[in-house]
N, C-alpha and C positions, 0 to 999 in steps of 0.2 A: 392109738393114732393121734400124730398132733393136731392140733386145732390150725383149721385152714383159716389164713387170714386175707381179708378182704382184700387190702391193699396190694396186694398179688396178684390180685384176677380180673381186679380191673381194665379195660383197656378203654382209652380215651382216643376218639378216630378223629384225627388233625385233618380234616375235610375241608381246606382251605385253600384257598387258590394263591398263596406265596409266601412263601420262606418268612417274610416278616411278618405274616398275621399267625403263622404257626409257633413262633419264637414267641410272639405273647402270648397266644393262647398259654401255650408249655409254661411260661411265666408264671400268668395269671393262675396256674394249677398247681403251683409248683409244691411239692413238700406235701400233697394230696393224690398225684395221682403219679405213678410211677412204670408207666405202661403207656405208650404209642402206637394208635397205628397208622402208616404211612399207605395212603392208595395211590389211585390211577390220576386223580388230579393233582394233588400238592408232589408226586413221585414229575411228575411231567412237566410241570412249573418247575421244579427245586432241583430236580436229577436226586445222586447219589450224595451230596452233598448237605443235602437237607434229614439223611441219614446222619453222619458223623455230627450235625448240631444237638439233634437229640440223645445221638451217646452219651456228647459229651458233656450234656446237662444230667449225666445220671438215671435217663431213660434207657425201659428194655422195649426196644423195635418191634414191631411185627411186621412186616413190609408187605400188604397187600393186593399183587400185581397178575393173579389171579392167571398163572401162566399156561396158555394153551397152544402149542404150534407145532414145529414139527422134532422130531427126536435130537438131533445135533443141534439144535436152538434152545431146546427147554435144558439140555445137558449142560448146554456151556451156558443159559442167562442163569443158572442156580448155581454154579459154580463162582459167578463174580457176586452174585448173590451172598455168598454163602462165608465170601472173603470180607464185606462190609464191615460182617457181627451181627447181623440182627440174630432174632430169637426165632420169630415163624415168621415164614412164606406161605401163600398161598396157591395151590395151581388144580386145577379144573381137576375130576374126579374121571379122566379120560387114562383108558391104562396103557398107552403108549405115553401119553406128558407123565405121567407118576412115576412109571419107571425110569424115565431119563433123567426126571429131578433127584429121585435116589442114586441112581447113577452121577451123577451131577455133583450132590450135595458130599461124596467121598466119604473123611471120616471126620467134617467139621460137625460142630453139635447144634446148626440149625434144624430148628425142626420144622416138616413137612407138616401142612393141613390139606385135603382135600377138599374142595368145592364141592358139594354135594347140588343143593337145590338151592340158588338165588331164592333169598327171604320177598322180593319183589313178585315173587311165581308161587302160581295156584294152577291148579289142576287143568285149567282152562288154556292157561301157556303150554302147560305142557301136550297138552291136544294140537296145540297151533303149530307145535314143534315135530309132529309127528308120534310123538311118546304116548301111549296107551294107561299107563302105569299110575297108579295114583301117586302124589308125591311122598307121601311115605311110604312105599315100596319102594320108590325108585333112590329114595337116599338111604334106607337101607342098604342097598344092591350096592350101593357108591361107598356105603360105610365099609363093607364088605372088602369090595375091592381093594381102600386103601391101607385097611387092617394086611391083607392078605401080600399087597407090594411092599411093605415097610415102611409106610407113610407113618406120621406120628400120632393122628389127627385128622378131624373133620369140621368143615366150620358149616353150620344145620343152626336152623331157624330153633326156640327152644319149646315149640310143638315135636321135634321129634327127638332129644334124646333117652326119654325111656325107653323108645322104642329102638333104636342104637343099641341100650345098655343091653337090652333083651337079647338080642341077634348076634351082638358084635362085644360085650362085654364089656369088660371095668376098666381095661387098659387105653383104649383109645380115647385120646383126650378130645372134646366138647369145647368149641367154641362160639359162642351163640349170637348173634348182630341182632341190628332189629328191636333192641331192646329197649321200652318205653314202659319208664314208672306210671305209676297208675295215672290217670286223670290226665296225662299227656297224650298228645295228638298222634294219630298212625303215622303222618308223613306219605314216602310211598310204599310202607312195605307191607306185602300180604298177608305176612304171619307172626303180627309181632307180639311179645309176652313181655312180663313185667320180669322184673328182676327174684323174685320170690318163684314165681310159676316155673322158670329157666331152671335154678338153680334146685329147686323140688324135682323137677324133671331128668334134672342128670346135669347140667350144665360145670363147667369145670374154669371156663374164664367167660366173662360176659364185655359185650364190644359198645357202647352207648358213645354216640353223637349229637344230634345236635340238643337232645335235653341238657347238654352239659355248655355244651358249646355256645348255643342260642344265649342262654340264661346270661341273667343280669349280674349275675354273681357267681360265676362257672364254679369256682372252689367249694363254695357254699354247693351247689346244685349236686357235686362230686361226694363231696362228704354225705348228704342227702342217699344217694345210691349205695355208698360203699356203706353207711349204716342199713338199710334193708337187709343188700348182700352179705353183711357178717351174720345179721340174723338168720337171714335163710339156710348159712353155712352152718351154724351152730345147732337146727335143728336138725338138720338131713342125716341121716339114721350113718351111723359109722359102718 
């Protein structure tokens, strides 16, 4: 098997609130970090437009817009989704939005990730929510499901992909957020893991913001990460 390289699996999350602080950021990284991901803020600031700038600086998208609504909605907003060119989408782990984005997404080669459990949620939301389920049962269950509609993908905190690999197997790809090198602050997420733990764990592309972002010297901070990550790649049993 070939050697997984870091610079692949990186994903750098432009968590910016406008087209012009995203463009330097991407700058400032450039020739480092070759993976984008676009959310709910800089997607709503910038529109679909702020896609085609990161294409066309040689970035692979992940556009994550975490789509949850009604069947003729999630069908046709992954369908112009799907025409952009990003790489992954995101859409909640709900099996009426999954199958409409599969249905949606036709026979372009974006691929689907499923929502599993918000990395901001602990057992205790999920109580608030009505959900009984400890959260790794319940994203299993979600792992499950998107394995089972033709989803590609799940994006899970990287506390649970062994337990993914266990249930749901080798094929469904691990997308992991949340992700804070050692000695770095929580932020606000519930479950966060270092870049070695994730990738020990089953991890297959890892999502880091603002350790990269924040930092004084984002490139330097980037290189920092994807050196762990190639190590942790290069140990993890073939």
């Amino acid at each position: 098997m070939s050697r997984i390289a870091a610079h692949d699996r990186l994903i750098l999350a432009l968590d910016v609130p406008s087209a012009e602080e995203a463009d330097r950021l991407m700058r400032r990284v450039e020739g480092t970090v070759r993976f984008v991901k676009i959310g709910l803020e800089l997607y709503t600031a910038a529109g679909p437009d702020i896609v085609k700038r990161a294409l066309d600086r040689g970035n692979r998208v992940f556009l994550d817009l975490k789509f949850l609504d009604i069947d003729e909605t999630v069908r046709r907003a992954t369908a112009r989704v799907a025409e952009l060119g990003v790489e992954f989408l995101t859409v909640h782990a709900n099996r009426k939005a999954l199958n409409a984005a599969v249905e949606g997404r036709e026979e372009h080669p974006l691929k689907l990730l499923a929502v599993t459990v918000l990395t901001n949620f602990d057992s205790a939301d999920l109580r608030d929510m009505g959900i009984q389920w400890s959260v790794a049962d319940l994203v299993v269950a979600r792992a499950k499901l998107a394995a089972e509609l033709g989803c590609d993908g799940v994006v899970a905190s990287g506390e649970e992909p062994a337990i993914i690999r266990r249930n749901v197997g080798p094929k469904l790809l691990i997308v992991t957020p949340g992700i804070r090198p050692a000695g770095k602050g929580l932020d606000d997420h519930a479950r966060p893991t270092t870049p070695t733990q994730s990738i020990k764990a089953g991890s297959d592309y890892l999502v880091v913001g603002r350790p990269i972002r924040d930092a004084e010297e984002p490139k330097e901070a980037a290189q920092e990460v994807l050196a762990e990550m190639q190590a942790a790649f290069d140990a993890r049993p073939v």
